[in-house]
C-alpha positions as CSV (number, residue, x, y, z in Angstrom):
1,X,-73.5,202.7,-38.8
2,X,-75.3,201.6,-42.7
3,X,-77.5,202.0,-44.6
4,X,-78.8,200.3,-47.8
5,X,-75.9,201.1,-49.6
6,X,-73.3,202.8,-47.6
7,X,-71.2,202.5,-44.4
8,X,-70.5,204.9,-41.8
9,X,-67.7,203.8,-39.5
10,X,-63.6,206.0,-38.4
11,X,-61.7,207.4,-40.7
12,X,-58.1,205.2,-41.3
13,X,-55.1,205.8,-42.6
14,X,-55.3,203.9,-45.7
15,X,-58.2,206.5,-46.6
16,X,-55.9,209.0,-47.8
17,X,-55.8,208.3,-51.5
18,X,-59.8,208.3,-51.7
19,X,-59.7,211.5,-49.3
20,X,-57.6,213.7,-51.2
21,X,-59.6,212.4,-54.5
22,X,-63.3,212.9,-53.1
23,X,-62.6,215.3,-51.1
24,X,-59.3,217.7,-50.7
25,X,-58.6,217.8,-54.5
26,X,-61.9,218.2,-55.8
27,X,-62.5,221.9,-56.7
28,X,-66.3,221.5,-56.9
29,X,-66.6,219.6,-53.1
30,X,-64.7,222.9,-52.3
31,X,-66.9,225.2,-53.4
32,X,-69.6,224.3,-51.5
33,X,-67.5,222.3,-48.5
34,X,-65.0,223.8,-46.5
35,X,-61.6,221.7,-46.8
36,X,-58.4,222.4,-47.4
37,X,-57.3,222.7,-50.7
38,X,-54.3,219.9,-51.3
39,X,-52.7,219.8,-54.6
40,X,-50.8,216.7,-54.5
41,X,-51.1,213.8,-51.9
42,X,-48.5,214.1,-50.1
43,X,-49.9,217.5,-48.8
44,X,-52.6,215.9,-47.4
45,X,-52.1,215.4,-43.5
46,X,-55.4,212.8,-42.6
47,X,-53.4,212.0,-39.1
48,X,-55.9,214.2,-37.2
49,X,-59.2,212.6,-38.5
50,X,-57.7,209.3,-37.3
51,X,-58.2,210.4,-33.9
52,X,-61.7,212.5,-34.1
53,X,-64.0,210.5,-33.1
54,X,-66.8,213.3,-34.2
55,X,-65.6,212.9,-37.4
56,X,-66.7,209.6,-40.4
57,X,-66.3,208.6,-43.0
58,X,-68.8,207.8,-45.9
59,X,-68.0,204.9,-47.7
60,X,-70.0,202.7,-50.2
61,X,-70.5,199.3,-49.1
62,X,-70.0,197.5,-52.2
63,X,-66.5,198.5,-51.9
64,X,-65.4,200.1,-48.6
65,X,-63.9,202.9,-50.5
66,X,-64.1,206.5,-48.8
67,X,-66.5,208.4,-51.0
68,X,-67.1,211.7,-48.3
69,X,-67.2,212.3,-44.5
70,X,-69.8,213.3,-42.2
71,X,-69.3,214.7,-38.8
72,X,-71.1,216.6,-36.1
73,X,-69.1,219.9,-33.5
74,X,-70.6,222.7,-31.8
75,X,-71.7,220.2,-29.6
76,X,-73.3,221.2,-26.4
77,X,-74.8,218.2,-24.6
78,X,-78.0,219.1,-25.6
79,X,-77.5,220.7,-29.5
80,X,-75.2,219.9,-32.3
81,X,-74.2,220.3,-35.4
82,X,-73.5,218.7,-38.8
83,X,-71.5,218.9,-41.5
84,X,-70.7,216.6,-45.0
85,X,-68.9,216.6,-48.2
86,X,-69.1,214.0,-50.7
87,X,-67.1,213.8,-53.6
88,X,-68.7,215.0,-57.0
89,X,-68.4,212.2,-58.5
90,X,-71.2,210.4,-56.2
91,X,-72.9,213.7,-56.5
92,X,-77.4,213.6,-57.3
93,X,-77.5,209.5,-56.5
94,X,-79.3,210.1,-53.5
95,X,-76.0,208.9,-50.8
96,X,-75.9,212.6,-49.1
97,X,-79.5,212.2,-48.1
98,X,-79.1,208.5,-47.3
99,X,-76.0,209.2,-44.5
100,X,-77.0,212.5,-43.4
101,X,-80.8,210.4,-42.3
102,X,-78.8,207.8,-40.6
103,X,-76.4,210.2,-39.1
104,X,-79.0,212.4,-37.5
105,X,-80.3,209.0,-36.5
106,X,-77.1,208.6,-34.6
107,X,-77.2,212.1,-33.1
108,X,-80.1,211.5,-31.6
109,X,-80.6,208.0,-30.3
110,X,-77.2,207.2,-30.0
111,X,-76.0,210.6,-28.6
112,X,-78.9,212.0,-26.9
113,X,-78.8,215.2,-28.6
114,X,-82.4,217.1,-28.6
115,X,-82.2,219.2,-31.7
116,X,-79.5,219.1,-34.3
117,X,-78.5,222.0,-36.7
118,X,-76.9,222.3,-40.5
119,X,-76.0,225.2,-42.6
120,X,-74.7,225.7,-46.5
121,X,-73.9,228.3,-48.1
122,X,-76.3,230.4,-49.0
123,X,-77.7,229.4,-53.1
124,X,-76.1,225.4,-52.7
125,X,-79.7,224.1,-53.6
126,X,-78.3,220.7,-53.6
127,X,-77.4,221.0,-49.7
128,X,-80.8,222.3,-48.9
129,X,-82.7,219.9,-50.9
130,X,-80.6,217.1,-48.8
131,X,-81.4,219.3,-45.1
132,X,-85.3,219.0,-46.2
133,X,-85.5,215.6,-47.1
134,X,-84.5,214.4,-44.0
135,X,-86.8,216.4,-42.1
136,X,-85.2,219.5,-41.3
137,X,-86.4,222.9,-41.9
138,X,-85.1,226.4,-42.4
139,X,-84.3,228.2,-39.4
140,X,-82.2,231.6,-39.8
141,X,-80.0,233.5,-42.3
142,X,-76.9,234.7,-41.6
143,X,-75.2,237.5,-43.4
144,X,-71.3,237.5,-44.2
145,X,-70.5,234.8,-41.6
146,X,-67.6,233.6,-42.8
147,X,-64.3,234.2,-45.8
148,X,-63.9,231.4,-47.5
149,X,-61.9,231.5,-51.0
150,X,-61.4,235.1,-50.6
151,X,-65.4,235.7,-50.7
152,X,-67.5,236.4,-47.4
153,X,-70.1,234.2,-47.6
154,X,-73.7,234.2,-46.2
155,X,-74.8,231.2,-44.9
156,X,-78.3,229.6,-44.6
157,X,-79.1,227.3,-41.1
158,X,-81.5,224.6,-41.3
159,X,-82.8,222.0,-38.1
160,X,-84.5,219.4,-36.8
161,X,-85.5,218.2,-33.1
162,X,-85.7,215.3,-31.8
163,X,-89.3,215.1,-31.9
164,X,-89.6,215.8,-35.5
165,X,-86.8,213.6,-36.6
166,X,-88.2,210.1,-38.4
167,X,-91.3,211.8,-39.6
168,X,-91.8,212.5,-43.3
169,X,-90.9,215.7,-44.8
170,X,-93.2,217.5,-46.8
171,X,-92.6,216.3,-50.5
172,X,-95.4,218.8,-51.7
173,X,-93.0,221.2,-54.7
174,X,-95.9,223.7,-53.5
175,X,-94.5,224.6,-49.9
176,X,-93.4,228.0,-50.7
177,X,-95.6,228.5,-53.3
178,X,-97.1,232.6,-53.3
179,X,-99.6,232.3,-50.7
180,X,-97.4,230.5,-48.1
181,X,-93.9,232.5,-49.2
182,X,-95.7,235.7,-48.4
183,X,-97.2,234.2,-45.2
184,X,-93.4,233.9,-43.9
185,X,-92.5,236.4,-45.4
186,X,-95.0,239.0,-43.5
187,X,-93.6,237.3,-40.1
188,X,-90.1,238.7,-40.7
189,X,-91.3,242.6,-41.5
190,X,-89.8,244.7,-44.1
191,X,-86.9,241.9,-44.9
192,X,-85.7,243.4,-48.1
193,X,-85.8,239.9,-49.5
194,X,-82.8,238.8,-48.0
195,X,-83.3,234.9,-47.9
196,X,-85.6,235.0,-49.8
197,X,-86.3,231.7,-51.7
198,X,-89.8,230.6,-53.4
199,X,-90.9,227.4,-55.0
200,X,-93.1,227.0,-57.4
201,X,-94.3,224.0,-59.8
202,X,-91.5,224.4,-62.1
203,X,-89.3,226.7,-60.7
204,X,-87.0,228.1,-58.0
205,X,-86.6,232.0,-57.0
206,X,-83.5,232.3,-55.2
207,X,-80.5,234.9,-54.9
208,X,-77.8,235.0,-56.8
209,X,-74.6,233.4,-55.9
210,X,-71.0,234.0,-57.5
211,X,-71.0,230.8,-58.8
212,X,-73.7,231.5,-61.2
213,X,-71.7,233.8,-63.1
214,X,-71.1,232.0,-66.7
215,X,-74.7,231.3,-66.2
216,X,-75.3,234.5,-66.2
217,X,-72.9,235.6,-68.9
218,X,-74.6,233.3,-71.4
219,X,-78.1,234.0,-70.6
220,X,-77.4,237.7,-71.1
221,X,-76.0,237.2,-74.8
222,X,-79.2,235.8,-76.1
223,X,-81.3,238.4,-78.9
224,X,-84.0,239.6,-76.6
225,X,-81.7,241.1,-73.9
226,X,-79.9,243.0,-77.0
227,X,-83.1,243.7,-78.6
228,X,-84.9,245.2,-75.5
229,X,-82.9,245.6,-72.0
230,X,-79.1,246.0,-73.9
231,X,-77.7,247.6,-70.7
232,X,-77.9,243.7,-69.1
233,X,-75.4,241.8,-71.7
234,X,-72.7,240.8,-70.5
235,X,-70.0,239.8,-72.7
236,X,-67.3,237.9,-70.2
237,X,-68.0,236.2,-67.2
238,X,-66.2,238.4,-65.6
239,X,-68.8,241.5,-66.2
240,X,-71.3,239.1,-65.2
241,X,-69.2,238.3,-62.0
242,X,-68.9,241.9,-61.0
243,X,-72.4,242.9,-61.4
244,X,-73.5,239.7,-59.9
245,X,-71.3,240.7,-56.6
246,X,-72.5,244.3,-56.5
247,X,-76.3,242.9,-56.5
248,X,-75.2,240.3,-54.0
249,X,-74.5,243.3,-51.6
250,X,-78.0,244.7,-52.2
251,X,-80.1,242.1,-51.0
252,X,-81.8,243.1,-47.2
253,X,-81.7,247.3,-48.3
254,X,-84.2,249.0,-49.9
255,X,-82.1,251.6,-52.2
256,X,-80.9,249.5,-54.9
257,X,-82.2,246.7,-57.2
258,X,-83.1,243.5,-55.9
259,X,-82.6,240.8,-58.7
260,X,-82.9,236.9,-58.2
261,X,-82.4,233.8,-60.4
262,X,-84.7,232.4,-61.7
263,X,-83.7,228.3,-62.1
264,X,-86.0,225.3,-63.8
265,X,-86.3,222.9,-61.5
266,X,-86.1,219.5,-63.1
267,X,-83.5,219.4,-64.4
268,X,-82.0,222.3,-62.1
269,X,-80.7,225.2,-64.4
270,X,-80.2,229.2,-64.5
271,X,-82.8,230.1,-66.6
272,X,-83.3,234.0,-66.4
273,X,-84.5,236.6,-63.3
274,X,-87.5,238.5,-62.0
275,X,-86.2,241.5,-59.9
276,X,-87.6,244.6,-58.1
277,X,-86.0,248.0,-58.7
278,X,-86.8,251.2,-56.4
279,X,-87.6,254.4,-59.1
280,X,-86.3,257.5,-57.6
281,X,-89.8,259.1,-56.3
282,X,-90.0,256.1,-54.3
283,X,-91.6,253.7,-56.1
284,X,-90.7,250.4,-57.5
285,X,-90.3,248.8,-60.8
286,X,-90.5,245.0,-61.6
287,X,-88.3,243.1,-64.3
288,X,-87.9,240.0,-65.7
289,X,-86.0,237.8,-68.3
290,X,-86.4,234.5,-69.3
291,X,-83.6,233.4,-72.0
292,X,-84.4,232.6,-74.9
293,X,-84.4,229.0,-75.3
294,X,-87.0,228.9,-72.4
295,X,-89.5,231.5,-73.9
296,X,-93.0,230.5,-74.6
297,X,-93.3,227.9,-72.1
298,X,-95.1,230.7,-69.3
299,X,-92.2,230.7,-67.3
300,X,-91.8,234.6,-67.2
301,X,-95.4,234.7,-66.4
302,X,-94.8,231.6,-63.3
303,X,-91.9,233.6,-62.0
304,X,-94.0,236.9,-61.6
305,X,-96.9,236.0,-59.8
306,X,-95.0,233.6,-57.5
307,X,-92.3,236.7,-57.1
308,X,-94.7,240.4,-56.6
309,X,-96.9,239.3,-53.5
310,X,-93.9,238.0,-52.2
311,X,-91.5,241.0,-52.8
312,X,-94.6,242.9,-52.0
313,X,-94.6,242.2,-48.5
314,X,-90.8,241.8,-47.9
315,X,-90.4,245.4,-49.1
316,X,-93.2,246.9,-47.6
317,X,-95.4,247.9,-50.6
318,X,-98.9,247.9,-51.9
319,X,-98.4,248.9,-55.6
320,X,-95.6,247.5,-58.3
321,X,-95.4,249.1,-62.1
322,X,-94.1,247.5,-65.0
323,X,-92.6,249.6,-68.2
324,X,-91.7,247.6,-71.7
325,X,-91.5,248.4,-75.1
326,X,-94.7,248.2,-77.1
327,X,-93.2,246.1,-79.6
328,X,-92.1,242.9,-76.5
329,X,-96.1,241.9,-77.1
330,X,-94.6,238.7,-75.0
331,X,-93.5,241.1,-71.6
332,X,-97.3,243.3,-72.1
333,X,-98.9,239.6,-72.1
334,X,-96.8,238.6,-69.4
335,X,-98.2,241.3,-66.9
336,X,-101.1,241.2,-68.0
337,X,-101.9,237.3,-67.1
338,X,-100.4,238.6,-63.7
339,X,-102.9,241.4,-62.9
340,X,-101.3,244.5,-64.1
341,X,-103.2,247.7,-65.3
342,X,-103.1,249.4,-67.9
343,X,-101.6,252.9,-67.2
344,X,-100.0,255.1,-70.3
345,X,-99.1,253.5,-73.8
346,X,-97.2,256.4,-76.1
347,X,-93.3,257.7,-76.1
348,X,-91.6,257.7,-72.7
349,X,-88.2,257.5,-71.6
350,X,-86.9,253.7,-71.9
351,X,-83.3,252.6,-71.5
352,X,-82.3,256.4,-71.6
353,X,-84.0,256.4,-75.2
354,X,-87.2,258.5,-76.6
355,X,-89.5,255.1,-77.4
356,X,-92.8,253.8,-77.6
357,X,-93.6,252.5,-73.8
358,X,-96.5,250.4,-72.4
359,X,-96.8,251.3,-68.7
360,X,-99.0,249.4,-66.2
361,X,-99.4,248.9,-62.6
362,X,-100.4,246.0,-60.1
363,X,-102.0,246.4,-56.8
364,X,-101.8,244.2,-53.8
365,X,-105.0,242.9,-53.3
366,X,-106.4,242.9,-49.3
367,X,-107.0,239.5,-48.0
């Protein structure tokens, strides 16, 4: 098999150097590609892949050199699946999507299989972008299906059928824009916002994952989050870590606070988070952050209205409020440009201080 600039063809033995570089010795491939850790080369045992003949390698043509491996299992006949790692140093040039296209090519015309299926782990954006530029779409969540690196992870499935395969994906960055996001997410019921993912012009709304974590850390330290929500610094990476693994365990229930990052989209980066928290007389709460090297750009205001219709519906409510300090003029504007009310402005309770509150409220609107 090739493409423009890259060959597909077996795996041989004198692969193993470029194997255990790309692919078994790179901690970020293994983060996001399951492999067997090797720490030296002569660890690494490639004797099996010599034989698979499910199993390819990826190699750039103007050298032959392995650079990943692409393979397809669960194979039924009629249904398979596929799986690829490619070393991070070849990593956002475009080659993933370039093999993966010619390999569900393969699958199909060359092995007769009628639909073809993919997963990632649930947060590797990269993977996903890849899965819907060739054409395939999101088709179930699955929670804790796996331990891998001591972590149970969730993973996200994504396919494609044979008659959809060769047809242009949808490049519009509007497909899970409000409207749409809460169209899907009425058709799942009361989800809890587990999966949940929205795209808007800028920006991606997607659940945390461990490895955001010193993105998290740093994002917290910045003089806003001291100045008006000090109970989310975190100081280490580690405090980040922990709190980011409890909220990872809240996602699908409706009794604790449902937080997701907030990430720029070009060039992709952890930015801040819009979350919903459920108040103990059974309403909910909405908060945000956007650090502070990314204030004043409307982000916080992008992330909100893109987020409450779609939280809305996933949790099953009708009304949201919002609480800040009087003084954050920048969080009052915020909701405001979003549709909140104006409910109470005068001392209230606010970060388990006496303060001067504002206190508004939106309302889902009938369609």
């Amino acid at each position: 098999m090739e493409t423009k600039r890259l060959i597909i063809d077996a795996i041989r033995e004198t692969d193993k150097a470029d194997y255990f570089r790309n692919l078994s010795h790179d901690r970020k491939v293994l983060e996001t590609f399951i492999c067997k850790y090797t720490e030296t080369p002569e660890e690494l045992d490639i004797s099996p892949y010599l034989t698979n003949e499910k199993m390819f390698a990826i190699r750039l043509k103007e050298t032959g050199r392995l650079i990943g491996i692409i393979l397809y299992f669960n194979d039924d006949g009629c249904s398979c699946e596929i799986g690829y790692g490619l070393g991070s140093a070849y990593w956002k040039k475009g080659y993933a999507t370039e093999a993966v296209r010619r390999f569900l090519d393969y699958c199909f015309n060359e092995k007769g299989f009628r639909t073809v299926n993919a997963s990632f782990f649930t947060g590797n954006d990269a993977s996903r972008r890849v899965m819907e530029k060739c054409g395939m779409t999101f088709d179930r969540f699955s929670e804790k299906e796996l331990k891998y690196l001591g972590l149970e992870r969730d993973l996200t499935y994504y396919s494609i059928s044979r008659d959809g395969a060769g047809k242009e994906p949808d490049e519009s960055r509007d497909a899970l824009q409000a409207g749409e996001a809460e169209e899907n997410a009425g058709k799942t019921g009361k989800s809890g916002g587990k999966g949940m993912r929205i795209e808007t012009d800028r920006l991606v709304i997607t659940e945390l994952t461990v490895y955001m974590a010193q993105d998290v850390h740093e994002n917290s330290l910045d003089e806003d989050t001291r100045r008006f929500v000090p109970d989310e610094v975190f100081e280490t990476k580690e405090e980040a870590l922990e709190t980011i693994t409890f909220l990872i365990s809240q996602y699908g229930k409706f009794s604790g606070p449902l937080v997701y990052a907030v990430l720029e989209r070009e060039p992709s980066r952890n930015i801040g988070y819009v979350q919903m928290v459920p108040m103990e007389d059974g309403t909910w709460e909405i908060g945000y952050h956007i650090t502070k090297a990314y204030t004043g750009r409307g982000f916080a205001t992008e992330a909100v209205k893109a987020f409450l219709p779609v939280m809305a519906e996933a949790i099953g409510i009708r009304e949201v409020y919002g609480i800040c300090l009087a003084e954050n003029a920048a969080s009052c504007r915020v909701m405001e440009k979003c549709g909140f009310e104006d409910l109470y402005a005068g001392t209230g309770t606010y970060q388990g201080m006496e303060r001067e509150i504002v206190k508004k409220i939106w309302r889902k609107k009938d369609t």
